[in-house]
Backbone as ProteinMPNN parsed JSONL, in Angstrom:
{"seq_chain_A": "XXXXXXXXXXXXXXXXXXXXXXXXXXXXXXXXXXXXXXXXXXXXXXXXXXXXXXXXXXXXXXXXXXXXXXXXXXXXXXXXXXXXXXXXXXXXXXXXXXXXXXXXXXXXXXXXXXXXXXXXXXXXXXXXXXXXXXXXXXXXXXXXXXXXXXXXXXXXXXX", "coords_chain_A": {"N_chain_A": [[0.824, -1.196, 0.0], [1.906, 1.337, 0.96], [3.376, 1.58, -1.114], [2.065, 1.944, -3.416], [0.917, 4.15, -2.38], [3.283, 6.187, -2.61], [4.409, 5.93, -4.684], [2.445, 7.37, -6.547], [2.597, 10.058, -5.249], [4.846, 10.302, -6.282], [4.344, 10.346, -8.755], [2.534, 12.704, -8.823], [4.247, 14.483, -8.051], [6.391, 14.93, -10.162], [4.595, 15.488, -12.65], [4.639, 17.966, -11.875], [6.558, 19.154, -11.334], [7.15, 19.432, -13.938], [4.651, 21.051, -15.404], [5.872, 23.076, -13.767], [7.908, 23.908, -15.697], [7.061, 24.323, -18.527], [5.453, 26.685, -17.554], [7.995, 28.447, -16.821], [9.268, 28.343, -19.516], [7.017, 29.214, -20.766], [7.358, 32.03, -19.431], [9.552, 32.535, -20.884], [8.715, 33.463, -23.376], [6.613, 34.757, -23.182], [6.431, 36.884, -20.963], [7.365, 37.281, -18.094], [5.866, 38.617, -16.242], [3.066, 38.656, -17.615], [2.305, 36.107, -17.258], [2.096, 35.646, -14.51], [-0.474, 35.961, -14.403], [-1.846, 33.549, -15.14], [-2.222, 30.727, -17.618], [-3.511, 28.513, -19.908], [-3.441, 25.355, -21.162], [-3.882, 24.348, -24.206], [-4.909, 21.764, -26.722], [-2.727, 21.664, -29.5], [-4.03, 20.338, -31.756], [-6.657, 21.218, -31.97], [-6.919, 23.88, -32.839], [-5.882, 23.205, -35.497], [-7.353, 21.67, -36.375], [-9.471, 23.555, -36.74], [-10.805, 24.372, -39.109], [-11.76, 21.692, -40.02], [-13.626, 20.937, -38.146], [-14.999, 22.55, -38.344], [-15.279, 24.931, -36.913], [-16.541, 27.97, -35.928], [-14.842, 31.406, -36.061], [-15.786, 32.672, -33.997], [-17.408, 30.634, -32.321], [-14.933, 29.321, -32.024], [-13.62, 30.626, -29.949], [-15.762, 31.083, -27.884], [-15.217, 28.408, -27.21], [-12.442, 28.124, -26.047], [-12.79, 30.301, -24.344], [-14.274, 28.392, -21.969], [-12.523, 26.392, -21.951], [-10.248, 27.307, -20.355], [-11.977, 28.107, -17.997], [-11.438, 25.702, -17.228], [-10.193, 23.579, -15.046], [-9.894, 21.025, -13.954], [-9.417, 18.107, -14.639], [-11.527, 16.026, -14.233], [-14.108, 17.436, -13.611], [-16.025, 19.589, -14.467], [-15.966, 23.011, -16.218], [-17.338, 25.889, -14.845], [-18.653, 28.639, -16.214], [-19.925, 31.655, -15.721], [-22.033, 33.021, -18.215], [-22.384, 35.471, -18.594], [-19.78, 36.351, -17.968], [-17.993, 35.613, -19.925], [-19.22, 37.003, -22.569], [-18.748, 39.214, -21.92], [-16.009, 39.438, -21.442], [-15.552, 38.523, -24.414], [-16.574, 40.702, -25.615], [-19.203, 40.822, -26.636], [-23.004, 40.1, -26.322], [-24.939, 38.773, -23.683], [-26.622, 37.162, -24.503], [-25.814, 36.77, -27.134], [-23.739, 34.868, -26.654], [-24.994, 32.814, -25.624], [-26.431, 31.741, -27.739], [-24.233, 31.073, -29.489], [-23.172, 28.85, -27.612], [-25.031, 27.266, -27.596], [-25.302, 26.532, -30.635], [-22.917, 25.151, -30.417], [-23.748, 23.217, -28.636], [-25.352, 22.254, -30.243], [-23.877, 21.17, -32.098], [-22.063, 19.404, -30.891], [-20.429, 19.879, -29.148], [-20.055, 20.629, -27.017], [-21.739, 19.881, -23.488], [-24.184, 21.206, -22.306], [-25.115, 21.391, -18.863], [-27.409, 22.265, -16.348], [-27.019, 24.117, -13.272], [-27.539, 24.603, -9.548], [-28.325, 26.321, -6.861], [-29.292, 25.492, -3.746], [-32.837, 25.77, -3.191], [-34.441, 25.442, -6.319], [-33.081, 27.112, -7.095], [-31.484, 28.421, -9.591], [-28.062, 28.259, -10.687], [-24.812, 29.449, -12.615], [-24.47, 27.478, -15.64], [-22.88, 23.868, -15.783], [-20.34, 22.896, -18.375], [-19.847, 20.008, -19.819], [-17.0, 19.156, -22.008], [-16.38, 16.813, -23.151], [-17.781, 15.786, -25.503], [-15.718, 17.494, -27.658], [-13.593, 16.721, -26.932], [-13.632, 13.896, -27.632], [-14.303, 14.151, -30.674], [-11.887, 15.616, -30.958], [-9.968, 13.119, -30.171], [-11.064, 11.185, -32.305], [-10.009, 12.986, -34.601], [-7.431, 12.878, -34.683], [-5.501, 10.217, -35.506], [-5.907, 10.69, -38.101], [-4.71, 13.288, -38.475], [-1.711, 12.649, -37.395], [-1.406, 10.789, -39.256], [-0.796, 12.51, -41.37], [0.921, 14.149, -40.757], [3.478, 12.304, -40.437], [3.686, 11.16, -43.241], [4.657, 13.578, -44.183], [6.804, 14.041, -43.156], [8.234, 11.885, -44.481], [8.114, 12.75, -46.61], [10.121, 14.938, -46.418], [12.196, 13.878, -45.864], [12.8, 12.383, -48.343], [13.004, 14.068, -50.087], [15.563, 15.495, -49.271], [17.407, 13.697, -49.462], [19.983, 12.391, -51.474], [20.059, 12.009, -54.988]], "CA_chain_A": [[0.0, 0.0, 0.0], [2.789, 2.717, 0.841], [4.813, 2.009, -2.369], [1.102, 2.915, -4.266], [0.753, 5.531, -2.48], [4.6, 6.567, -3.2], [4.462, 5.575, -6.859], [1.421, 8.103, -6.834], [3.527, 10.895, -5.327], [6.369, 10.935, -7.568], [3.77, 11.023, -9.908], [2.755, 14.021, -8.842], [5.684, 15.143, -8.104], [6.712, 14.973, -11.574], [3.637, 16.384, -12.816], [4.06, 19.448, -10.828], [7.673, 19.578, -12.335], [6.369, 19.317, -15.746], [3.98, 22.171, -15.118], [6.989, 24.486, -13.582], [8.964, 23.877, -17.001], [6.281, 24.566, -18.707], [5.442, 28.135, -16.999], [9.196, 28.683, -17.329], [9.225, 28.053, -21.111], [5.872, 30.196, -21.37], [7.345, 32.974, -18.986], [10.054, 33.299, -21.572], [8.191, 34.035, -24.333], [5.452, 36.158, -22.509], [7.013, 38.093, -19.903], [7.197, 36.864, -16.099], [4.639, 39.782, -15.863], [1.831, 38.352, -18.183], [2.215, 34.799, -16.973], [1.485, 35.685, -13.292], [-2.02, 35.94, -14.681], [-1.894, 32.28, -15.73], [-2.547, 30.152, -19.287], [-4.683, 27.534, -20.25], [-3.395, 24.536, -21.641], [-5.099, 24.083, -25.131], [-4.151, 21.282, -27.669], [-2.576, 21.902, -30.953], [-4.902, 20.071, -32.874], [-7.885, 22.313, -31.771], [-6.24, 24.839, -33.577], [-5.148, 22.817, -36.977], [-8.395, 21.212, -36.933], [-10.504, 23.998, -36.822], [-11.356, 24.502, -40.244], [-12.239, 20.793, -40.17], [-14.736, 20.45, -37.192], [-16.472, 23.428, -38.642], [-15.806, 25.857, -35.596], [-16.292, 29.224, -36.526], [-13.829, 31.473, -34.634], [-16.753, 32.915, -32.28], [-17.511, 29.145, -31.853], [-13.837, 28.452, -31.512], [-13.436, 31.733, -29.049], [-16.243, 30.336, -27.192], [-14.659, 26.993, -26.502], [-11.17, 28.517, -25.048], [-13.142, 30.903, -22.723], [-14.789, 27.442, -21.355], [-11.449, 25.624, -21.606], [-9.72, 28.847, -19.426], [-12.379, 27.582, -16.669], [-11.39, 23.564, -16.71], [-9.263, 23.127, -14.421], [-9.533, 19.544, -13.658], [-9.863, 16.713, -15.691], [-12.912, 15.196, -13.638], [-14.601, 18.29, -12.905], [-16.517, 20.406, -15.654], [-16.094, 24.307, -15.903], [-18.837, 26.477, -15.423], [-18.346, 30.106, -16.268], [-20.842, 32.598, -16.142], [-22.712, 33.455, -20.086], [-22.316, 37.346, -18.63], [-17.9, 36.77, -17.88], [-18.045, 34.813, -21.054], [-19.879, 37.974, -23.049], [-17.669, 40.605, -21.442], [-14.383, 39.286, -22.623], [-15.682, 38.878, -25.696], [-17.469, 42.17, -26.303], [-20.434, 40.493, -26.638], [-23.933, 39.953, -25.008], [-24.784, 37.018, -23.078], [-27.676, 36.327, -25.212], [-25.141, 35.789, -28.216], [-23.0, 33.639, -26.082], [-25.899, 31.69, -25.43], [-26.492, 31.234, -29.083], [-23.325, 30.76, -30.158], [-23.468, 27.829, -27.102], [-26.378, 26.757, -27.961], [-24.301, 26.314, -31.425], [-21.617, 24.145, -29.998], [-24.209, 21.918, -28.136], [-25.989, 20.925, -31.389], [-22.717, 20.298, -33.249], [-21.623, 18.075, -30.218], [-18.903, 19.981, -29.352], [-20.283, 20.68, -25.482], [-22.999, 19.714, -23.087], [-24.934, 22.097, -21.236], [-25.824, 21.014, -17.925], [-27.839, 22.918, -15.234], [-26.737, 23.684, -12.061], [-28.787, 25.029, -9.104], [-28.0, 26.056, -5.455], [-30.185, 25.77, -2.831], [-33.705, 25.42, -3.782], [-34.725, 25.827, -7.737], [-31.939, 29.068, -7.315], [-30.61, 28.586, -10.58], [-27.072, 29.103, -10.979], [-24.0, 29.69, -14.228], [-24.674, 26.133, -15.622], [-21.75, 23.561, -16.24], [-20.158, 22.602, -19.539], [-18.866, 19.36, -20.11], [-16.43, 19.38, -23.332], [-16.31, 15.565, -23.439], [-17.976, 16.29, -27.197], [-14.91, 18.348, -28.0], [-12.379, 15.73, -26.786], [-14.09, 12.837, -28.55], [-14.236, 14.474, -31.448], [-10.302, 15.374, -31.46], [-9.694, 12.155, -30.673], [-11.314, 11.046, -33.498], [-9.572, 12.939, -35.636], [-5.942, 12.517, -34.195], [-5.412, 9.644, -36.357], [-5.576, 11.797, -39.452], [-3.546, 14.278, -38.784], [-0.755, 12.21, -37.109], [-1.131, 10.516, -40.867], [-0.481, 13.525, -42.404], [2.52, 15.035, -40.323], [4.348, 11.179, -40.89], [3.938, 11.633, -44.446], [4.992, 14.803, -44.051], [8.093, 13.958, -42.237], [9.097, 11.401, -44.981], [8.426, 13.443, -48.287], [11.087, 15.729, -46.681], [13.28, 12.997, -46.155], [12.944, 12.024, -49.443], [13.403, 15.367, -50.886], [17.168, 15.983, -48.274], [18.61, 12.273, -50.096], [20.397, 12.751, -52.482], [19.366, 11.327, -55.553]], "C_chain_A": [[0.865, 1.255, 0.0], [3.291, 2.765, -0.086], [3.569, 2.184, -3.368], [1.178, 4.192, -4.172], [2.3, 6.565, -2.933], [4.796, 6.958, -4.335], [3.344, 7.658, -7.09], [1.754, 9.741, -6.44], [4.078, 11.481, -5.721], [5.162, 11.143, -8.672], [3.382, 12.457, -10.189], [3.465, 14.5, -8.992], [6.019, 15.225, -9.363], [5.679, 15.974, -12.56], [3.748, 18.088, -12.548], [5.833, 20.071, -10.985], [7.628, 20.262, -13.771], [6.071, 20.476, -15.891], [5.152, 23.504, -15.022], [7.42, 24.794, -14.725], [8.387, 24.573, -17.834], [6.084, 26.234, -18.803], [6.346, 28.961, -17.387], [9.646, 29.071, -18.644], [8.514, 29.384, -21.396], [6.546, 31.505, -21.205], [8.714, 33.588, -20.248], [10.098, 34.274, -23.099], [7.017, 34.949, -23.96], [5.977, 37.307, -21.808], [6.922, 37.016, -18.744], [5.721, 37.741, -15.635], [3.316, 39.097, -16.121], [1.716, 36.839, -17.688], [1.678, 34.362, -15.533], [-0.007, 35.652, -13.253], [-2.585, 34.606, -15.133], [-1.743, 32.063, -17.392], [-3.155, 28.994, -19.23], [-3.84, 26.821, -21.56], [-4.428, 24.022, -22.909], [-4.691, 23.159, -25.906], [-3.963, 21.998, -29.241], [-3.536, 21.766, -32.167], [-6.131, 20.67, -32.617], [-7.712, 23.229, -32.866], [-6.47, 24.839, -34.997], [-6.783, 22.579, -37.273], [-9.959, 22.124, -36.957], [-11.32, 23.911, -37.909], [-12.553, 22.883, -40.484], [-13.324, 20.31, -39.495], [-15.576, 21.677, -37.445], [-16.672, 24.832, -37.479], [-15.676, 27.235, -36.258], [-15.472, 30.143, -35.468], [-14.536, 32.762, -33.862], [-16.37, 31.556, -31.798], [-15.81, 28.999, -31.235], [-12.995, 29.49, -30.153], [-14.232, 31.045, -27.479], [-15.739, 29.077, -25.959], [-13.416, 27.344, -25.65], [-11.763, 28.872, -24.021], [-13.845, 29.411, -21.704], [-13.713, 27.218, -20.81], [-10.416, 26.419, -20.14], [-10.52, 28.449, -17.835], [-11.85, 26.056, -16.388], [-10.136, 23.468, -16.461], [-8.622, 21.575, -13.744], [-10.607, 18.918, -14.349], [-11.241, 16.098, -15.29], [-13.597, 16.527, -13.616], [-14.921, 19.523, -14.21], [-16.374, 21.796, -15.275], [-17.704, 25.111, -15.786], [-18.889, 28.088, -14.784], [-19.547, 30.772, -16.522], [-21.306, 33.193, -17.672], [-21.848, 35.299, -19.463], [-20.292, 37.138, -18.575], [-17.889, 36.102, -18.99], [-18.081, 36.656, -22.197], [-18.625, 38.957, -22.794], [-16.68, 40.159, -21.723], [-14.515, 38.997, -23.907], [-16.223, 39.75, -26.633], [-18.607, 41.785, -26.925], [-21.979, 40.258, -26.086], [-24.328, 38.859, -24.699], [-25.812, 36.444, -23.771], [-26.962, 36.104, -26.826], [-24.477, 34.838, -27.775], [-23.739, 32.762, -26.324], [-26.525, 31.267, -26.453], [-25.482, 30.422, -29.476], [-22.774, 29.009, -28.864], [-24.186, 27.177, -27.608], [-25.876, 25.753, -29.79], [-23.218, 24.571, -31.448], [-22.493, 22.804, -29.413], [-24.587, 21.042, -29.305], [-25.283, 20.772, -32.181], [-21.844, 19.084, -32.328], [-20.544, 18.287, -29.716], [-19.177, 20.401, -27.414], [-21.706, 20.575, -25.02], [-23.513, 20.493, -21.978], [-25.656, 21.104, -19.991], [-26.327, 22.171, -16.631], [-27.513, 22.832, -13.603], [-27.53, 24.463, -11.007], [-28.025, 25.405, -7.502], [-29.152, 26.411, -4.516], [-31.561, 25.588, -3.791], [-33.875, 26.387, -4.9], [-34.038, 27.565, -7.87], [-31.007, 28.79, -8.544], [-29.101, 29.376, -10.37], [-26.137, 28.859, -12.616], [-24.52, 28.155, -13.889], [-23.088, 25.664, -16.257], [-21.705, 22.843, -17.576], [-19.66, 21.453, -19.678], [-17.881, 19.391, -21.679], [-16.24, 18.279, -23.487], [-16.328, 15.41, -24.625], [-16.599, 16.472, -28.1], [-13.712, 17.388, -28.281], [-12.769, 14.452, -27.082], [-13.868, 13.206, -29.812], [-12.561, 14.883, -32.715], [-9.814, 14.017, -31.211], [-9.904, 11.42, -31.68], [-10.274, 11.464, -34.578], [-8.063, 12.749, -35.67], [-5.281, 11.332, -34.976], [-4.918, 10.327, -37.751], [-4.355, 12.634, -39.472], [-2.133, 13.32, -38.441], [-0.172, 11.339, -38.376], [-0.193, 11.416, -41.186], [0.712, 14.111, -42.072], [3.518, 13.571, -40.775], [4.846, 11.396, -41.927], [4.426, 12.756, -44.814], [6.222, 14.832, -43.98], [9.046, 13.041, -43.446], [9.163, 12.092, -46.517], [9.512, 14.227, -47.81], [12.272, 15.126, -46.266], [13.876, 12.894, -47.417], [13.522, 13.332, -50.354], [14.879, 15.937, -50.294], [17.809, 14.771, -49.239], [18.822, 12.68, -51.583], [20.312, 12.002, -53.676], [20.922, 10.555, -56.739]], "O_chain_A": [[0.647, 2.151, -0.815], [3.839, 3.834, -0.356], [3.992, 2.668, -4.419], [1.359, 5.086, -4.998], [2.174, 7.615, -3.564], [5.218, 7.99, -4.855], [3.685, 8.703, -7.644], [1.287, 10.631, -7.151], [4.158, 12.708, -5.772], [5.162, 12.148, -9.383], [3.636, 13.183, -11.15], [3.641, 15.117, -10.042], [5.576, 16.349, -9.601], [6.042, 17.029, -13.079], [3.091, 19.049, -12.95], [6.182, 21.231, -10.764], [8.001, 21.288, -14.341], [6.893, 21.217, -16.43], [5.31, 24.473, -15.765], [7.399, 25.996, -14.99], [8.988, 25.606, -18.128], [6.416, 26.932, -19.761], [6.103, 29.966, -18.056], [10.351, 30.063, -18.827], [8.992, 30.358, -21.977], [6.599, 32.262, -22.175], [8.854, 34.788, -20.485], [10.818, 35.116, -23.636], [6.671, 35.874, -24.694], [5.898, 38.489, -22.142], [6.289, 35.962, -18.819], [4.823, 37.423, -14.856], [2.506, 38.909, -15.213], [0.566, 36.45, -17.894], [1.092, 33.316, -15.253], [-0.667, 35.367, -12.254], [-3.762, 34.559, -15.492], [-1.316, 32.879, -18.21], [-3.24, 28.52, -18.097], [-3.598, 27.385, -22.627], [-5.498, 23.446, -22.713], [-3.545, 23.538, -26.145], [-4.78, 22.635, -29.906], [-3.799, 22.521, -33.104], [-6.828, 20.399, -33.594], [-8.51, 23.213, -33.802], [-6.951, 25.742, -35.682], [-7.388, 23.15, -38.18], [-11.1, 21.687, -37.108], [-12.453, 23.443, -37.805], [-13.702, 22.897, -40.925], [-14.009, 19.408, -39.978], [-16.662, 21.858, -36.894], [-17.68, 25.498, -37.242], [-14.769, 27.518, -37.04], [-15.378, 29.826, -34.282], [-13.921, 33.645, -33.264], [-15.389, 31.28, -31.108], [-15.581, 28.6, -30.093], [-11.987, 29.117, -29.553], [-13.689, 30.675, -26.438], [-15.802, 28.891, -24.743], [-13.363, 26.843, -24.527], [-11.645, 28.303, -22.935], [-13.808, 29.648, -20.496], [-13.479, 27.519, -19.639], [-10.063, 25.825, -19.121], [-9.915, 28.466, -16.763], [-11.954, 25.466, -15.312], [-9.186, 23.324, -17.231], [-7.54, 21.192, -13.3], [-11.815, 19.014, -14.565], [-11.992, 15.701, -16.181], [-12.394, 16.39, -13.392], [-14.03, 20.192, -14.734], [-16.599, 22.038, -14.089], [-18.759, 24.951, -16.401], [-19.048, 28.57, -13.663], [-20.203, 30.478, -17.522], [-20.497, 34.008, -18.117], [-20.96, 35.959, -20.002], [-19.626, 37.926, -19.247], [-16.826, 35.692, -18.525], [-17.053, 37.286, -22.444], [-17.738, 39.271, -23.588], [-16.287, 40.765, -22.72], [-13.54, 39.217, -24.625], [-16.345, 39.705, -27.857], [-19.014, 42.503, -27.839], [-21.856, 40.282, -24.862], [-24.096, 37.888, -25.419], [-25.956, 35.225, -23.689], [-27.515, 35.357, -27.633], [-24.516, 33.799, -28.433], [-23.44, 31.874, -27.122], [-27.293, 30.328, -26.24], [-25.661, 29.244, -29.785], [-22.054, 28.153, -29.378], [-23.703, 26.24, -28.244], [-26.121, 24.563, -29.984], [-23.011, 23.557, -32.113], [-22.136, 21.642, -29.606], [-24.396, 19.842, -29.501], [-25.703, 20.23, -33.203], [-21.187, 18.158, -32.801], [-19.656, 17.437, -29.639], [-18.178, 20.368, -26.694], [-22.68, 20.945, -25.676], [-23.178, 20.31, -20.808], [-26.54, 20.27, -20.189], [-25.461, 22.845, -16.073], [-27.675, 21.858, -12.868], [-28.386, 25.15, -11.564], [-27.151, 24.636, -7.101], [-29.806, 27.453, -4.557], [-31.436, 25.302, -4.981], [-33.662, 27.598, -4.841], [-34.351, 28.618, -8.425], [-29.794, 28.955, -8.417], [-28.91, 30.548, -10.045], [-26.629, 28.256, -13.57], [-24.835, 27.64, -12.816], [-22.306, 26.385, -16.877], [-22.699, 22.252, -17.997], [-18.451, 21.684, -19.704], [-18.592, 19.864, -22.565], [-15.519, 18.332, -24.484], [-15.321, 14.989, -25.193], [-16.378, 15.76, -29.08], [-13.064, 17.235, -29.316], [-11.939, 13.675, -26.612], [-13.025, 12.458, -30.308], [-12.212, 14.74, -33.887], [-9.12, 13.611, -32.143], [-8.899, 10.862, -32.122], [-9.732, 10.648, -35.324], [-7.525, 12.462, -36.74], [-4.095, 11.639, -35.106], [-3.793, 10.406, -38.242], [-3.369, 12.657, -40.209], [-1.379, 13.279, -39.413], [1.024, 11.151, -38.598], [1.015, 11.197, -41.276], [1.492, 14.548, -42.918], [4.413, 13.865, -41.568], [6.021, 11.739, -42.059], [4.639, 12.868, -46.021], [6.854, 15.611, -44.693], [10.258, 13.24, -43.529], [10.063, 11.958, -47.346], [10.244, 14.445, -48.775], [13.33, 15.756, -46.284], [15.044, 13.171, -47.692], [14.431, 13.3, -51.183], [15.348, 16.887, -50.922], [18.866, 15.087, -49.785], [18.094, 13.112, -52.476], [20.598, 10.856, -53.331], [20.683, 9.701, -57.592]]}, "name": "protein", "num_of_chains": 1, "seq": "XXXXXXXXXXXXXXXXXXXXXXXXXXXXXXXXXXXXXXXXXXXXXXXXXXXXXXXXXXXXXXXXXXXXXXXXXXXXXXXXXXXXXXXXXXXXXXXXXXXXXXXXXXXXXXXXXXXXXXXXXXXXXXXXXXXXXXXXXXXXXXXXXXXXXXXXXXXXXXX"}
């Protein structure tokens, strides 16, 4: 049992290395200044594959400000439509379109959250959608960079 919990430790521990390096890396291309404000871990292929999952870049604006709340892997974000709106110079009843958007392309699931009796509160997002979806296509692209990698092989040998 102690050398689980050990193992599970260093894992952290490592993790929480990772992360510093990370920061480090970022802080030298940002500033030390702008980094004290954090960053949000986004994947690459979000990015590449926009064009391909159709996000328009509200839609794909949208999805960061979510991602910016998810802080843990188990545990869905759930940001206010109105702090959503206001960093994007928008009003919360386009957010809530342009949500509304993302749910029926599958790309997040609105769930309601509530405190105390029927006191509605911000509701949470899962992005499960989002990260199914890049997995999905992760395949593809990892194709395409291979092939990628050996046409410029082929094109360095000398013939």
């Amino acid at each position: 049992m102690s050398l689980r919990k050990g193992g599970i430790e260093s894992i952290a521990r490592v993790k929480a290395a990772r992360e510093i390096l990370v920061a480090l890396r970022a802080e030298d291309k940002w500033s030390p200044q702008v980094m004290t404000l954090g960053f949000t871990p986004l994947p690459n292929l979000l990015l590449r594959a926009q064009g391909k999952l159709k996000l328009s870049p509200v839609m794909l604006n949208v999805l960061v400000q979510l991602a910016e709340h998810w802080w843990e892997a188990d545990k869905n974000p759930f940001p206010a439509k109105d702090r959503i709106a206001t960093r994007m110079g928008k009003s919360p009843r386009q957010v809530q379109r342009y949500i509304t958007q993302l749910e029926k392309a599958g790309f997040v699931t609105r769930i309601q959250r509530f405190s105390g009796r029927k006191a509605q509160t911000s509701n949470e997002y899962s992005l499960a959608g989002l990260v199914a979806k890049l997995k999905a296509l992760e395949p593809e692209f990892t194709k395409a960079k291979e092939l990628k990698k050996l046409k410029a092989k082929k094109l360095e040998k000398a013939s």
